[in-house]
N, C-alpha and C positions, 0 to 999 in steps of 0.2 A: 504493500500500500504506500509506502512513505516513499519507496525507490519508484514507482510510477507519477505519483505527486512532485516529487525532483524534477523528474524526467519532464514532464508536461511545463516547470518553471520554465525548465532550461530552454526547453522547444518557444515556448511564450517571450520568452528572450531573446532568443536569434531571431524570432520574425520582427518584434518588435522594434529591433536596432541592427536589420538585414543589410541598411545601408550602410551603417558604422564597420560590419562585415569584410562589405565585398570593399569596401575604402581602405581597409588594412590587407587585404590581401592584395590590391593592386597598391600600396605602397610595398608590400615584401614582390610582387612578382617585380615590379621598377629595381628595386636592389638587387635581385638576383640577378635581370639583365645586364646591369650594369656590370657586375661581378664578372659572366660569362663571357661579356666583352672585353673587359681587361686581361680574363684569363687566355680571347683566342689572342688578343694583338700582341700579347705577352712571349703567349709560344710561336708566334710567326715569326715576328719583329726581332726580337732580343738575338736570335741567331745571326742573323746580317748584319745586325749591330755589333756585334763581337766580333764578327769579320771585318767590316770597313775597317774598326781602331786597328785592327791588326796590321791589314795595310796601310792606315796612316802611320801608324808607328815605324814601319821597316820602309817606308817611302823618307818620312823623318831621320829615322838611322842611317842610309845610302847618300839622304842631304850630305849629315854632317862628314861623314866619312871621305867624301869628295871633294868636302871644302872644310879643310881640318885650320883654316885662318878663321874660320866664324866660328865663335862658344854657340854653347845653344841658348843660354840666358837669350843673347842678344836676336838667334829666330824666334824664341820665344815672344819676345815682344814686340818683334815685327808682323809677328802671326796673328799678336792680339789684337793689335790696331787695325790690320785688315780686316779681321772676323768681325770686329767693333764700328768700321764703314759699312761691309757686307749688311750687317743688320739694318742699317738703314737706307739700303738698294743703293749705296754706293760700293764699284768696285777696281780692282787696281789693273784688273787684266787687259790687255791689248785690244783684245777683239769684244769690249765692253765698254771703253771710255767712249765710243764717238756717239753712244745716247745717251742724252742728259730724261734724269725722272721729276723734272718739275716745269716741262715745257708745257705749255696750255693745254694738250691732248691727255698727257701723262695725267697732270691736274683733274682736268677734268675726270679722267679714269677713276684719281683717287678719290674725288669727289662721290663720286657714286658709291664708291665701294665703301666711303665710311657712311653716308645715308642709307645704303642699305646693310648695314652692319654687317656686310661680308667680309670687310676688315682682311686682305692676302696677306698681309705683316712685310711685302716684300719693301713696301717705301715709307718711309716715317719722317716727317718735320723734324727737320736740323738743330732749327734753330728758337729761343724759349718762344719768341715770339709767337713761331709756327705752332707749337705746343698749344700756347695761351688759346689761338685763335679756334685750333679745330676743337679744342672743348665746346667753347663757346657756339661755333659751328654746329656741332652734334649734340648739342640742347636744344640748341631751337629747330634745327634740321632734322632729325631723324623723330619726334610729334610729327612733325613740317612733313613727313614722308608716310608714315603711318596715314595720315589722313590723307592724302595726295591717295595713296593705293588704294582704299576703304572706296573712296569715294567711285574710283574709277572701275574698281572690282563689281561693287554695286551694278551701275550702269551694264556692263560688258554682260554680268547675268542676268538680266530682264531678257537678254537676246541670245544669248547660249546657253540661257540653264531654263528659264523659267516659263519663257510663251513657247519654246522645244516642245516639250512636258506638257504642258498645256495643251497645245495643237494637236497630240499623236492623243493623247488622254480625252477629248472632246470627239474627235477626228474618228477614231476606229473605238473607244470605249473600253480601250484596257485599261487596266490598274495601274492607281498613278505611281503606287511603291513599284511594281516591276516597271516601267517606263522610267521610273528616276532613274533605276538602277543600272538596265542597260545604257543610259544617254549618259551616266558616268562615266561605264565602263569605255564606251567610245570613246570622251572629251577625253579621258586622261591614256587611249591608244597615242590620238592626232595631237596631245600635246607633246608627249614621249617622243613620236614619230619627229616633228617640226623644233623642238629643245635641246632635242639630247642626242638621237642617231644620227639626225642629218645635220647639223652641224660639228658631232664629232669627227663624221666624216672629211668636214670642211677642216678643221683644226688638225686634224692627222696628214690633211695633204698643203697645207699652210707652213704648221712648224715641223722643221725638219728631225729633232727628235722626237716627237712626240708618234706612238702608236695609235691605232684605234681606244684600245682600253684605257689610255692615259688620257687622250681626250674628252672619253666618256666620262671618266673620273673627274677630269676639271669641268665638265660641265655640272654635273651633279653636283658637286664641291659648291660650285658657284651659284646656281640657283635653291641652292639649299638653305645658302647664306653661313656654312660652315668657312669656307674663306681660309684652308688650312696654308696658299700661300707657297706650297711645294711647285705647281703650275702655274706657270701667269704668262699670257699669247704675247706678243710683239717685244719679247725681250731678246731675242737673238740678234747675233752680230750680222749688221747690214740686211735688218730686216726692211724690205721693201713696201713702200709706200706707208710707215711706219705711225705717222698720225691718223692717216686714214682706218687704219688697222683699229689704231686706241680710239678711234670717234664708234665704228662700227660693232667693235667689242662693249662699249659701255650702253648702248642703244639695244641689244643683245641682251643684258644682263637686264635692263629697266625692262622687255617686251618678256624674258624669260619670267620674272619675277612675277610679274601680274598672272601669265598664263597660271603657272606653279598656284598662285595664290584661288584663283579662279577654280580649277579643280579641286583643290582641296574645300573653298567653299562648296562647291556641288556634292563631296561628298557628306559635306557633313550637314548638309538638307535632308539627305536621304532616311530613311524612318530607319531601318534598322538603327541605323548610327546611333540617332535622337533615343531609341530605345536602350541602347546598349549604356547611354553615359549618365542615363539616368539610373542606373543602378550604382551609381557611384556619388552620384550628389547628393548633399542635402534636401530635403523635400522643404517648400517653402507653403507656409500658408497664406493663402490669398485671400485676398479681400472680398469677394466674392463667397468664399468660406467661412470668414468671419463673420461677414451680414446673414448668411443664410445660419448660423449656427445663432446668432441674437435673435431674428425672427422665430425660429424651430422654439427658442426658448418664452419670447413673449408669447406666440400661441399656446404655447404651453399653461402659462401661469393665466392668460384669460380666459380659457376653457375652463379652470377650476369653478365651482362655488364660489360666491361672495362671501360664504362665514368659514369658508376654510382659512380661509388668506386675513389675516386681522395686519392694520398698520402696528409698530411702536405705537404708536399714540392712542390707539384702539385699548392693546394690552393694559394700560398703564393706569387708565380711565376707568374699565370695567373690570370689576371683583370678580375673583374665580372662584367662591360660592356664596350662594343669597344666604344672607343672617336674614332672623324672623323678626320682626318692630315690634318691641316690647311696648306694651302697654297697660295703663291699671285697670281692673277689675269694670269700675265704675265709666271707663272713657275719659280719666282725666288724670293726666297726670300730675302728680300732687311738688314732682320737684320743677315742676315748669310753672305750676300755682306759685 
C-alpha cells in the first residue's frame, strides 16, 4: 500500500514538472555533446599536432646547424616578432608584402566580417586608435545588423516561405504541416545547392591551394558565422583582380547570410519544431487564462444562495444564537420602573 502510494507521488511529480524534466536532460545531452566533440577533435587533431612540432623542431635544428654564427636566443626573437605581425595579417614573406590589408576592399571585407561577427582573426587594428574605434563600431553596428537582417529576413518570407505554403495549401488542399515540410526540405536543397556547392566549386578553381572540401569548409565556416580564420579567398600572392575578388567575397557573405538565416526561419515555422521546443520551455500563463479562471470563479460564487455567502459585516452584526427577552410575570419590568 504505502510503496504504490510512493509510486503514484513520484508519477504525480514527473508529470507535474515534465518540463523541469526534459530541461535537465537537454542541459546533460548539451554537455555530453560537447564532451564527444572535444573527445573526437582531440583524437584527430593532437596527432598532426605532434607531428608539425616535430618538424618544426628538426627544420629549427638544421637552421641553427647551418648557420652556427646565429644563437638561437636571437631566432628566437626574430621568430616572435614575426608570429606577433602574423597575428595581425601582417607578414614578412616575399610573395606576401605586395598586398597591403587595410586598402578600402580589405576594409570593407573587414567591415563585414566584424558586423557579422564572423570575426576570420586573420587582420586586427594596429593601432589603439583602430582598437578604440571598432568597439565603438561593433556596439552600434552589429544591433545596426541584427535588425538590418530581421527586417529583410521578414520580407524575403512572405514570398519564399509563406504565400508558397499558402498557395499549394489552398490550391490542391493538403496539409499545411506536410506542405511546410516538404517546401523546407527544398528551400534548404536550392540554398545548399547556390551557398555552399557551387560556389565551393568556384573557390576551388579561384584559389590555387585550396580543394573542393576546403572550400566547402570555408564556406560553411563562413556563413555559419564560426569565422575560424584558417581560410580566407584573395590572400594569395599576385592574386588577380584582387579588390574585385574582396568586393565580390563580402556581397557573398551578406546574400549567404540572409539565405542561411531564411531557412533556418522556415524551419522553425514548421509545427513539428514548434512542438518539439515546447517540451522544453516554461509554460506561461496567459491572460486569456487568467480572465477565464476569474470569471469560472465569479460564476461560481453567484450561483451560490444569498445566505450561504454572509459579508464580514453580515457576520459581525448578526448573533449566532437567538437568546429568549426576559420579561416579568406581570408585562412590566420592575428595573426599567
Amino acid at each position: 500500500m504505502l510503496q504504490s502510494l510512493a509510486g503514484n507521488s513520484c508519477v504525480r511529480l514527473i508529470q507535474s514538472n515534465k518540463s523541469a524534466w526534459y530541461f535537465l536532460f537537454l542541459v546533460l545531452g548539451y554537455i555530453l555533446y560537447l564532451i564527444f566533440g572535444a573527445v573526437v577533435f582531440s583524437s584527430v587533431e593532437l596527432p598532426y599536432e605532434d607531428l608539425l612540432r616535430q618538424q618544426l623542431r628538426g627544420i629549427k635544428r638544421q637552421f641553427l646547424q647551418e648557420h652556427e654564427c646565429l644563437s638561437e636566443e636571437r631566432l628566437e626573437r626574430f621568430l616572435s616578432k614575426a608570429l606577433e605581425a602574423s597575428n595581425y595579417g601582417v607578414s614578412i614573406l616575399n610573395n606576401a608584402s605586395a598586398s597591403w590589408n587595410w586598402d578600402f576592399t580589405s576594409s570593407l571585407f573587414f567591415a563585414s566580417t566584424v558586423l557579422s561577427t564572423t570575426g576570420y582573426g586573420h587582420t586586427a587594428p594596429l593601432s589603439d586608435g583602430g582598437k578604440a574605434f571598432c568597439i565603438i563600431y561593433s556596439v552600434i553596428g552589429i544591433p545596426f545588423t541584427l535588425l538590418f537582417l530581421t527586417a529583410v529576413v521578414q520580407r524575403i518570407m512572405v514570398y519564399s516561405t509563406w504565400r508558397p505554403i499558402m498557395y499549394v495549401h489552398t490550391r490542391w488542399g493538403l496539409s499545411k504541416p506536410l506542405v511546410a515540410l516538404v517546401h523546407a526540405t527544398l528551400l534548404a536543397v536550392v540554398a545548399v545547392s547556390c551557398f555552399f556547392l557551387i560556389p565551393a566549386a568556384i573557390f576551388s578553381a579561384l584559389e590555387k591551394n585550396w580543394n573542393f572540401l576546403e572550400s566547402f569548409y570555408f564556406c560553411f565556416i563562413s556563413l555559419s558565422t564560426i569565422g575560424l580564420g584558417d581560410y580566407v579567398p584573395g590572400e594569395a600572392f599576385n592574386q588577380r583582380f584582387r579588390e574585385l575578388y574582396k568586393l565580390g567575397i563580402t556581397v557573398y557573405l551578406l546574400l549567404g547570410l540572409i539565405a542561411m538565416l531564411v531557412v533556418l526561419e522556415t524551419f522553425c515555422e514548421l509545427q513539428q519544431l514548434k512542438q518539439l521546443r515546447k517540451m522544453f520551455y516554461l509554460k506561461k500563463e496567459k491572460p486569456q487564462d487568467r480572465l477565464a479562471i476569474m470569471e469560472h470563479d465569479h460564476l461560481t460564487f453567484s450561483s451560490m444562495p444569498d445566505g450561504t455567502i454572509n459579508s464580514p459585516q453580515e457576520d459581525k452584526t448578526e448573533p449566532f444564537v437567538d437568546f429568549p427577552v426576559l420579561t416579568s410575570p406581570g408585562g412590566d419590568d420592575p428595573m426599567i420602573k
